[in-house]
N, C-alpha and C positions, 0 to 999 in steps of 0.2 A: 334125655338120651342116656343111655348105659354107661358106664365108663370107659368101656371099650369101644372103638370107630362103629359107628352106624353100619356102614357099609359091611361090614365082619357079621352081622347079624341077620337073623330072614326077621321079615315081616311081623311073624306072630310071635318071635321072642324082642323086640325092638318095643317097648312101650308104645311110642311115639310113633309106629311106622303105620299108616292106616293104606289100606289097598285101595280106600274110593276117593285117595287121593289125586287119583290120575289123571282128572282133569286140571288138577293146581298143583304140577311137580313141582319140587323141595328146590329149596334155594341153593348155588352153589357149595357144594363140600370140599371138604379135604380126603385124597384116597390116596395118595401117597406123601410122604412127607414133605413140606415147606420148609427149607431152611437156608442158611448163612453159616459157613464154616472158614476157617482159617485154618491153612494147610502144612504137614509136613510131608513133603514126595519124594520117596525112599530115590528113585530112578533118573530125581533132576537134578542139575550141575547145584545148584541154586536153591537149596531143599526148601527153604520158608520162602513164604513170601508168594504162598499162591491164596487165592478165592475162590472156593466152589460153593455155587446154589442153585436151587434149585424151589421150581416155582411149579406146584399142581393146582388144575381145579378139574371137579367133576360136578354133573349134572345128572342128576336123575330124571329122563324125557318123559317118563309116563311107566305105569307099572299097573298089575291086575293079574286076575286067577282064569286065563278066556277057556282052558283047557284043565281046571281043578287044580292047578298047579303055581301056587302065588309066584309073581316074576317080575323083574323089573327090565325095563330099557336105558340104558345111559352110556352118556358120553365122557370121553375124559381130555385132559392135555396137560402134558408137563415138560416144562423148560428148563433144562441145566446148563450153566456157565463155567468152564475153569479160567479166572481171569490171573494172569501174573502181576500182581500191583506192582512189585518189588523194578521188572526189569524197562528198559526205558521205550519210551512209551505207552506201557501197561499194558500189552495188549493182549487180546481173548486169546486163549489158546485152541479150544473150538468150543462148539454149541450142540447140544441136544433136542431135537423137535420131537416128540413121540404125543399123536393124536389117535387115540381109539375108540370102538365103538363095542358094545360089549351086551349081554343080556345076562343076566343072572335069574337062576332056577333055587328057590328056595325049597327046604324039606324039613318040616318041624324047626326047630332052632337050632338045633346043632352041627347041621350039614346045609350048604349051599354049593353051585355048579356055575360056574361063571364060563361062557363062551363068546370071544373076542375076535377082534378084528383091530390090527395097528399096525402104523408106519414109523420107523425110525430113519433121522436124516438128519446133517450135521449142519444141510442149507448153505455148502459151501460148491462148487464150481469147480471143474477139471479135476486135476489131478488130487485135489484135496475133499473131493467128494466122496460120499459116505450115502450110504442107505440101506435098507430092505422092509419089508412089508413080510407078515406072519398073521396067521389064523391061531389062537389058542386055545384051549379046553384046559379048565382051572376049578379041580375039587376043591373043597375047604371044608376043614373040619373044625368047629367048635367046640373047646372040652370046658367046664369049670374044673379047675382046681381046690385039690382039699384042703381045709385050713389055711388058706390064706398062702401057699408055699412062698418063700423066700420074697413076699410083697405081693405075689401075681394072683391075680384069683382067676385068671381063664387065658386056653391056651389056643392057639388057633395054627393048623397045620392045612400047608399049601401047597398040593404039587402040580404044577405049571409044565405042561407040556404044549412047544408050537410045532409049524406047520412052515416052510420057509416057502414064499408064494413067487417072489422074486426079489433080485439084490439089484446095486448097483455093481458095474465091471470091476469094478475096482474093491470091491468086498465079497467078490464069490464065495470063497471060503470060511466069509464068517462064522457057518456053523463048525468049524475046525475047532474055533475058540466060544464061542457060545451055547453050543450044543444044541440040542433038542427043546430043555428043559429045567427047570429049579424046583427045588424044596424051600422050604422058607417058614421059618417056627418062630411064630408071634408071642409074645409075654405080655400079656394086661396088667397093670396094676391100678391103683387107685392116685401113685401121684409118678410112678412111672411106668416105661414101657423096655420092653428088650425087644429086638427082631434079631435072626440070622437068615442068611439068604443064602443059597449053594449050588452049585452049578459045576458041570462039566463038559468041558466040549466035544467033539465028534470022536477028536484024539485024546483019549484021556487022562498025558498028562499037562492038559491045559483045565484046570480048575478054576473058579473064582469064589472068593468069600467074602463077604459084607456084616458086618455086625454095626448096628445100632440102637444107640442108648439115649433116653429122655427122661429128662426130671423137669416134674409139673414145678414152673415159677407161676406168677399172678399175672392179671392182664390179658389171658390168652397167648402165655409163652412156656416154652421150656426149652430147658437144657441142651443142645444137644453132642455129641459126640458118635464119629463114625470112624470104622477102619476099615478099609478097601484093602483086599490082595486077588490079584489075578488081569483077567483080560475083561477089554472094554468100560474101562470108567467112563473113557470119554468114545464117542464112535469112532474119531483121526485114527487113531492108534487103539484100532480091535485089537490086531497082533500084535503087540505090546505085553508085555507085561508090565503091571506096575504098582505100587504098595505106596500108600497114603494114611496118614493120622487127622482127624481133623477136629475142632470144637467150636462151636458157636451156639447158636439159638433158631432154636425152629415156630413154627405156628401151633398152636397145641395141637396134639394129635392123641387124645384120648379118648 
């Protein structure tokens, strides 16, 4: 495997990715990050003393070229938690369900088109209920970088635009605060990674920022650290705003 996520890659720059593999799709991956952090939350009475993680996996169901065009079929799911260990009885503060289903269209190696289908929902009841369902269309660009810049040797540019298909009553507005849309600029390195993520909502000044950083440890671990500002970390509180620091340790993600 490349140093960079499989999944960032088409087929025919992937060593490792063969097309006639499709009747023995690949074993579960990693397509967005795995981790455990420890919280500071600019917005709560109580700043420390929060957990957030987060659990992905993804499946590649089958892939092939049936129209000259190499492409994969795959599924994903990812689970996030913010739990308050600190206040009495520990409890969740909510939950993330996001299950998708997705095709990705590769083009030589440095360009791939990913278009999805996913549901977000917090799995809670009445008035603390959350959801909506969206259609995406997801270019990605692959660049290497020169010399090595500042550790990264490749850079991968995302821009993410959805489709709002239906909501729950109680999150119409969501696209208010999560807009249409994101950018999102990956940094490969060899023992780590940077991501930025960026977003704007319907009303423009509702923005979100996400930046996260990983440094390769041994084991199949690293580093990680994340900063959240803006709307929807968690789905309870889309209209929200809210700013977090957090460091822990993730699954590798190189």
């Amino acid at each position: 495997m490349h140093e960079a996520h499989s999944q960032e890659l088409s087929p025919h720059y992937n060593a490792n990715f063969d097309l006639n593999e499709a009747d023995h799709p690949s074993e579960f991956e990693i397509y967005k990050p795995s981790y455990g952090i420890l919280q500071y939350r600019d917005n709560e009475l109580d700043k420390f003393g929060f957990v957030k993680f987060q659990i992905n996996i993804n499946k590649i169901i089958t892939g092939g070229d049936p129209f000259g065009i190499p492409m994969e079929l795959g599924g994903a799911y990812t689970f996030r938690a913010l739990w308050e260990i600190m206040a009495e009885s520990s409890p969740f503060e909510d939950y993330l369900h996001n299950p998708e289903l997705y095709v990705t269209f590769y083009k030589e190696h440095s360009l791939n088109l990913r278009v999805g289908i996913d549901h977000e929902s917090n799995g809670k009841a009445k008035a603390d209920s959350r959801s909506w369902n969206k259609i995406y269309i997801q270019p990605r660009f692959i660049l290497d970088l020169p010399d090595n810049e500042l550790g990264f040797h490749m850079l991968g540019i995302y821009l993410k635009s959805w489709y709002k298909l239906n909501e729950n009553r109680r999150n119409r507005d969501i696209t208010d605060f999560y807009g249409y849309g994101e950018l999102q600029l990956k940094f490969y390195g060899n023992n780590h990674n940077f991501f930025l993520t960026h977003s704007r909502g319907r009303k423009l000044e509702f923005g979100t920022t996400t930046l996260e950083y990983m440094y390769k440890l041994k084991n199949g671990w690293a580093l990680y650290i994340q900063y959240f500002d803006g709307y929807g970390e968690m789905l309870l509180d889309y209209n929200k705003h809210s700013s977090s620091l957090g460091a822990g340790f993730s699954l590798l993600y190189f």
